[in-house]
C-alpha angles and dihedrals in degrees: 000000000000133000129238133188117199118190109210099010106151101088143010118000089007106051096050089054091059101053086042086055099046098048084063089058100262120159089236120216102196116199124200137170107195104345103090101149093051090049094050086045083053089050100043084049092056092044090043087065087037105263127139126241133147116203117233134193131216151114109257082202082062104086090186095044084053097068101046087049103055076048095057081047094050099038087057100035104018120241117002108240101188135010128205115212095199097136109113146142142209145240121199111173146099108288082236086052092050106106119198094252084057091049092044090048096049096049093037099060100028097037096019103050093053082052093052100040089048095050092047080050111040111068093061087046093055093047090053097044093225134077145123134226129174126182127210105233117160140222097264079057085073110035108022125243128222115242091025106074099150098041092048085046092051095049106050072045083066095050092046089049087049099049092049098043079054104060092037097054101030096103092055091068093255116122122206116203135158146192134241107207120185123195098347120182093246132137083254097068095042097109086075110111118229090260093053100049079050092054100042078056101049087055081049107105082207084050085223131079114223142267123235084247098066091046091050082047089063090039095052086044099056085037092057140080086251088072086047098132089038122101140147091022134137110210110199111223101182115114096261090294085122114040 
């Protein structure tokens, strides 16, 4: 069976992924930070349906943590065949609120944390001529958003560093993808009040923002054999909002 790692994996976007993942008969390597609770209920779940996951703590912002991670994930499952960069954070302020530490964080973890999990994977990737990552951008990765200069800047960081990977290990049989999500129904986005999310779904071609699920759904398809002849691309999950 094949391996999967899945950073942030203990809510929202994550978390969907991994049961996603599981229910197709991954062994499921789940990362989390902080949330530990959440992470052991996700494992239990998958266990409960007869999957198989292992919960695994650890900091993606940690280069050296990284590594020992994806090798806690190969010494129980064997060789990790795809990894998922999903961990991120968010920024939410004014750009001339925005204090260094909250520029370095944001990088670190979003941008960061693809860097460190690609570099703990891919050597053995490289050595087996075959592998999958997808990484988790957003729209505003792809467009900008006011009041989240960082964020939007990390994230177009994420499909930059996609487009390029792709390009560069592609002849080694590894292919680098990444999705785009717009307003996704995540923990992330929970200070929303009820009118905004209202309004974010009334400028929703699809009148509607998405579930975790949706957005698992595009992950598990670049990740799979089916997106076999698909590489370097950003594919835009977001209802229609960003065309």
């Amino acid at each position: 069976m094949p391996t999967v790692f899945i950073t942030g994996a203990s809510r929202g976007i994550g978390r969907a992924a991994a049961l996603l993942f599981a229910g197709h008969g991954y062994l499921t390597a789940v990362n989390y930070s902080r949330s530990e609770a959440e992470a052991l209920s996700l494992i239990d779940e998958i266990r409960s349906f007869g999957g198989h996951a292992v919960a695994i703590q650890g900091d993606v912002s940690d280069f050296a943590r990284c590594a020992e991670m994806i090798k806690e994930a190969e010494d129980a499952f064997g060789p990790v065949d795809t990894l998922i960069n999903n961990a991120g954070i968010s920024c939410d302020k004014l750009f001339t609120d925005t204090s260094p530490e909250d520029w370095s964080r944001t990088f670190a973890v979003n941008v960061g944390g693809a860097y460190n999990c690609c570099r703990a994977v891919l050597p053995g990737m490289i050595s087996r001529k075959r592998g999958s990552i997808v990484n988790v951008s957003s729209m505003w990765g792809v467009t900008g958003g006011s009041c989240e200069v960082a964020y939007s800047a990390s994230k177009a960081a994420v499909i930059g560093f996609t487009k390029a990977l792709a390009k560069e290990i592609g002849p080694s049989g590894i292919r680098v993808n990444c999705i785009a999500p717009g307003v996704i129904d995540t923990d992330m986005n929970s200070r929303l009040s009820t009118d905004d999310k209202a309004a974010l779904a009334g400028e929703t071609p699809l009148c509607r923002i998405g579930t975790p699920e949706e957005a698992a759904e595009a992950i598990f398809y670049l990740a799979s054999d089916k997106a076999r002849f698909i590489t370097g691309a950003v594919l835009n999950v977001n209802g229609g909002i960003v065309i």
